[in-house]
C-alpha positions as CSV (number, residue, x, y, z in Angstrom):
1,X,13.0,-2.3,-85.9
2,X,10.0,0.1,-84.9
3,X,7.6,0.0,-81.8
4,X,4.3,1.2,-82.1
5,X,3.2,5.0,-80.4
6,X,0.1,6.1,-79.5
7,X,0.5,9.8,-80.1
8,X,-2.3,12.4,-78.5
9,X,-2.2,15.6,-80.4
10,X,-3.6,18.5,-77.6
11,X,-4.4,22.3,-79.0
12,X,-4.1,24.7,-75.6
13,X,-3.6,27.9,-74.6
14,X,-1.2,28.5,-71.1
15,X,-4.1,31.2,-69.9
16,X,-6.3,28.4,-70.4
17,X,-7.8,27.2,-66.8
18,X,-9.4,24.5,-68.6
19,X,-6.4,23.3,-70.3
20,X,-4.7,22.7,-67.6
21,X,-7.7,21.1,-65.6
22,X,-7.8,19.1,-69.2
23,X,-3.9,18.0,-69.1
24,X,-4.5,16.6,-65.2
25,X,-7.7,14.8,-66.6
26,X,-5.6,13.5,-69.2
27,X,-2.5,12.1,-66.9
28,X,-5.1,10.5,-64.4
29,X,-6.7,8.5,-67.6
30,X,-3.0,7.4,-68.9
31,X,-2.3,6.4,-64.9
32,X,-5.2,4.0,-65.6
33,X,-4.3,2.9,-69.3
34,X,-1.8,0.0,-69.6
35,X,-0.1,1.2,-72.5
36,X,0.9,4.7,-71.0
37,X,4.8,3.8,-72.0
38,X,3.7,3.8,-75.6
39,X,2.3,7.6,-75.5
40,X,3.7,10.4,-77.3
41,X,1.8,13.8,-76.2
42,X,2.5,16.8,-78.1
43,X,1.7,20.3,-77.2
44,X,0.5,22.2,-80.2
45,X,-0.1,26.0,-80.0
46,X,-3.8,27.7,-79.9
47,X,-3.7,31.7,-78.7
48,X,-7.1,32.6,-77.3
49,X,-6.7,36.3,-77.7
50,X,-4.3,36.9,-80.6
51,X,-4.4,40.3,-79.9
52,X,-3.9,39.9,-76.4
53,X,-1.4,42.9,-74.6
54,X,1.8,41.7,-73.0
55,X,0.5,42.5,-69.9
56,X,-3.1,43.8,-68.6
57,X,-3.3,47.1,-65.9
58,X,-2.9,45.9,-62.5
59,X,-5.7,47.8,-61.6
60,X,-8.3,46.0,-63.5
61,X,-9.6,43.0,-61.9
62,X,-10.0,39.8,-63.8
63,X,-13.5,39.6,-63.2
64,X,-14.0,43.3,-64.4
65,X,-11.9,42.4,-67.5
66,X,-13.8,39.1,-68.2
67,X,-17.3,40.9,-67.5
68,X,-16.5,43.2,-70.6
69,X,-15.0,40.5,-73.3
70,X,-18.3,38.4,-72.1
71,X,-21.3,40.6,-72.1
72,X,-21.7,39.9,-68.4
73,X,-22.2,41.4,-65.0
74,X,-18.7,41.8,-62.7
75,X,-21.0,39.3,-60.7
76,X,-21.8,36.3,-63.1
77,X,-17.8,36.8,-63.9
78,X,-16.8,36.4,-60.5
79,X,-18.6,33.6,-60.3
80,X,-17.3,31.8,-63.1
81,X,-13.9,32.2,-61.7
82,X,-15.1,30.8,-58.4
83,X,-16.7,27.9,-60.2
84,X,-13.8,27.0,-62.2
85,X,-11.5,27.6,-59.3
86,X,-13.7,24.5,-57.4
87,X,-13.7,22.3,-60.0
88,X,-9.7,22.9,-60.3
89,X,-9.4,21.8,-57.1
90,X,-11.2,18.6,-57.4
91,X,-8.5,17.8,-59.5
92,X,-6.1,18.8,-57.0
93,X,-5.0,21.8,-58.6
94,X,-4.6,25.2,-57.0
95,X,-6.1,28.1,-58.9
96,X,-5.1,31.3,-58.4
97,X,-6.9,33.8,-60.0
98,X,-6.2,36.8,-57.7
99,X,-2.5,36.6,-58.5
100,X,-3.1,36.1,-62.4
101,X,-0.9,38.5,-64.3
102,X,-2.4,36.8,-68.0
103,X,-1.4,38.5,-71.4
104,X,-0.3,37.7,-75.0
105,X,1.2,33.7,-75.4
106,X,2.7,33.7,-78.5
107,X,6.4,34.0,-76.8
108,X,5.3,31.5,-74.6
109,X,4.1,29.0,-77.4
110,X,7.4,29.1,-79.2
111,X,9.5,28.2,-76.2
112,X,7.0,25.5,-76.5
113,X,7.8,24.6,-79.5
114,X,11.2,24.7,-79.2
115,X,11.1,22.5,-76.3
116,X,9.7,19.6,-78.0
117,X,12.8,19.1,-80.1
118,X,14.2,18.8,-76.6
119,X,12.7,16.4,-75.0
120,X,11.2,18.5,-72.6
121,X,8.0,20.0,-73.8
122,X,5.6,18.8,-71.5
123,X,7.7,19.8,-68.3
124,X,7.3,23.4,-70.0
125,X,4.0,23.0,-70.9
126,X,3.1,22.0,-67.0
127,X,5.5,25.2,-65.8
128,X,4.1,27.3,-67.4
129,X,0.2,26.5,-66.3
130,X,1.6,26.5,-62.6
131,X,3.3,29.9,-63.0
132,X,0.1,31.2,-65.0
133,X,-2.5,29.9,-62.6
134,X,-1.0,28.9,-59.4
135,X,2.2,31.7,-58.8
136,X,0.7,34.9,-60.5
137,X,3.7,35.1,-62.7
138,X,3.7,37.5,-65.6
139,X,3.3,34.8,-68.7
140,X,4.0,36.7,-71.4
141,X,7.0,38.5,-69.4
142,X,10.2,37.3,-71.8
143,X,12.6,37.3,-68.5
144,X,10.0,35.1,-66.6
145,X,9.8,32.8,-70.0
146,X,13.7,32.4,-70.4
147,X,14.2,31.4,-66.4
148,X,11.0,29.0,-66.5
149,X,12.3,27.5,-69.6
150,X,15.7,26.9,-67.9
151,X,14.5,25.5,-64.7
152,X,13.1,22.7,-67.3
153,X,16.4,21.9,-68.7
154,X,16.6,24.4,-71.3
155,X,19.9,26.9,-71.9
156,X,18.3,30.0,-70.3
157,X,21.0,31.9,-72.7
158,X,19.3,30.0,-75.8
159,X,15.6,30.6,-74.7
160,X,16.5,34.8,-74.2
161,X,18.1,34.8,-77.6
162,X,15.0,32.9,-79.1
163,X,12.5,35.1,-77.4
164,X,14.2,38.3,-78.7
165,X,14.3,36.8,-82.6
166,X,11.2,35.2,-84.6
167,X,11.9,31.7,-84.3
168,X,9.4,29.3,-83.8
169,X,6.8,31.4,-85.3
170,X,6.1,29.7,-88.0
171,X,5.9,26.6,-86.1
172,X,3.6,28.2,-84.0
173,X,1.5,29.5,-87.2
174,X,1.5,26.0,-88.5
175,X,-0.3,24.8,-84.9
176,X,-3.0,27.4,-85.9
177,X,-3.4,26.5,-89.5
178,X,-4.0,23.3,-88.5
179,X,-6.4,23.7,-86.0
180,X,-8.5,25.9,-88.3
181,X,-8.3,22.6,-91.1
182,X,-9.6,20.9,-88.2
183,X,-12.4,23.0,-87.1
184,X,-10.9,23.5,-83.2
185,X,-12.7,26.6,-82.1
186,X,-12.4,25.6,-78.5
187,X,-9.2,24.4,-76.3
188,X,-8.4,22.3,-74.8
189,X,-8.6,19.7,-77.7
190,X,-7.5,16.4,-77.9
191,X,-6.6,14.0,-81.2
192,X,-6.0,10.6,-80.1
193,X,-4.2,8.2,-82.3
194,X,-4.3,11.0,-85.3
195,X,-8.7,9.6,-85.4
196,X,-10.6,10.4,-82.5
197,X,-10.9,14.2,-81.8
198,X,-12.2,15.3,-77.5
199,X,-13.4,18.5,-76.9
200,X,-13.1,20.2,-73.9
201,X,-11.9,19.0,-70.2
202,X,-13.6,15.9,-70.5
203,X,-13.1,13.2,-67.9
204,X,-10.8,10.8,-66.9
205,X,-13.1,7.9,-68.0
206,X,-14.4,9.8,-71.1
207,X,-10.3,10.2,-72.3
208,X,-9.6,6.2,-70.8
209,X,-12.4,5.2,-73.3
210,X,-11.1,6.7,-76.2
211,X,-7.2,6.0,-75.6
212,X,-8.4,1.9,-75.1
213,X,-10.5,2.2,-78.3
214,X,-7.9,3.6,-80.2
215,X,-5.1,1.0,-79.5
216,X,-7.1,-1.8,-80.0
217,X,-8.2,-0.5,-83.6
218,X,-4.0,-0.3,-83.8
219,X,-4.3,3.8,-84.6
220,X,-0.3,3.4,-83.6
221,X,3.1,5.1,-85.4
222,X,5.9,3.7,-85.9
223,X,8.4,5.2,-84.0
224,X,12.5,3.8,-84.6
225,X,13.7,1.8,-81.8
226,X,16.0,3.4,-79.8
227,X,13.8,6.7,-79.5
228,X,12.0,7.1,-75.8
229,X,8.4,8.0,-75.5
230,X,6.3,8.1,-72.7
231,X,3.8,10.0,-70.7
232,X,6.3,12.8,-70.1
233,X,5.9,13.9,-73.6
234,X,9.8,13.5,-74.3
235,X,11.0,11.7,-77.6
C-alpha cells in the first residue's frame, strides 16, 4: 500500500533573509491547507556567494559590505536592511542584522543534507536561519555547525567528523546542478508537486493557491505506507 505526498522542493541559502521570511510564508499557507499531513518539504542547497570567506572582518559593517557587492551608497544599503528587517517582523520574525557574523555555507548545506536522511532536516534548516539572523552566530563556524546540528537530534560527534571530511558534497553539488537545469537564479524557490515553480517570498495566499491547485490536479508521490511525512519535513 502507498499514500499519496505532496512534495515542495525549496532552493535557499541560510544567509538568505528572504529565505527564511519565505519558509514562515510557506508554514502559515500549509497552516491553512487541509492536506498539510501529506507534505514532504525538502531543503535543497543554493550558495549565494560561492566564494564567500568563512568569516567576514568584524570591522566591516554589513551595510558597508553590501554597498560594495551592490553598486550602492552605505545609505540605500542601510536601508535595505531596515526594510527587510520590517517586513521580517510582519512575519513575526526577529532580524538581526547588527549581530550577523554571515560567511561561506557550503559546510552548512551538507549538514543539511545529511540531515534529511534523518528525519530532521527542517529542524536544521529553521536553526540555522535563527542562529544566522536572529543570534549573530558565526554560520559557517564548523564548531557552531556540529553543536546546532546536535541540539536538533544529530550525534554532534558524527556532524564534527563530517564537517572535517567531504561528505555531502556531492549531494550538495547535485542541488546546484539542478537548479541551474532549472533556471533558479534567485532563492528562495519553491517546486510544488515536482510542476509549479514560485519565485521569491511570495505570500501566504500566493503559496495556498498553488499547493490547492496542485493536489486537486493529483501532482502527488507515492510514498510506502509505514513512512511519516508532514509539515516538519521528516520522512
Amino acid at each position: 500500500m502507498s499514500q499519496p505526498v505532496l512534495p515542495i522542493d525549496v532552493w535557499s541559502d541560510v544567509v538568505c533573509p528572504w529565505c527564511y521570511i519565505g519558509k514562515r510564508r510557506l508554514e502559515a499557507a500549509l497552516a491553512r491547507f487541509p492536506h498539510r499531513d501529506a507534505v514532504l518539504i525538502r531543503w535543497h542547497a543554493f550558495e549565494l556567494d560561492p566564494r564567500a570567506p568563512r568569516s567576514y572582518p568584524e570591522d566591516q559593517p554589513l551595510a558597508a559590505r553590501l554597498a560594495s557587492k551592490y553598486g550602492k551608497s552605505v545609505h540605500q544599503a542601510q536601508a535595505m536592511i531596515d526594510q527587510v528587517t520590517r517586513t521580517a517582523a510582519q512575519d513575526g520574525l526577529t532580524f538581526r542584522f547588527d549581530l550577523a557574523r554571515q560567511g561561506n555555507t557550503l559546510d552548512a548545506h551538507r549538514l543539511l543534507a545529511m540531515a534529511l536522511g534523518r528525519g530532521v532536516q527542517n529542524e536544521l534548516k529553521e536553526r540555522l536561519l535563527r542562529a544566522s539572523f536572529t543570534e549573530g552566530l558565526p554560520i559557517a563556524d564548523r564548531a557552531t555547525l556540529a553543536r546546532l546540528a546536535g541540539e536538533v537530534g544529530l550525534d554532534e560527534q558524527e556532524a564534527r567528523t563530517l564537517l572535517d571530511s567531504d561528505a555531502y558534497v556531492q549531494e550538495v553539488r547535485e542541488d546546484q546542478a539542478q537548479a541551474r537545469a532549472l533556471r533558479i537564479t534567485g532563492v528562495p524557490f519553491f517546486v510544488v508537486g515536482q510542476g509549479y515553480g514560485v519565485g521569491g517570498a511570495q505570500s501566504p495566499e500566493v503559496l495556498l493557491q498553488v499547493l490547492e491547485k496542485a493536489w486537486g490536479e493529483g501532482r502527488t508521490v507515492a510514498l510506502d505506507e509505514g513512512a511519516s511525512c508532514g509539515v516538519e519535513g521528516g520522512c
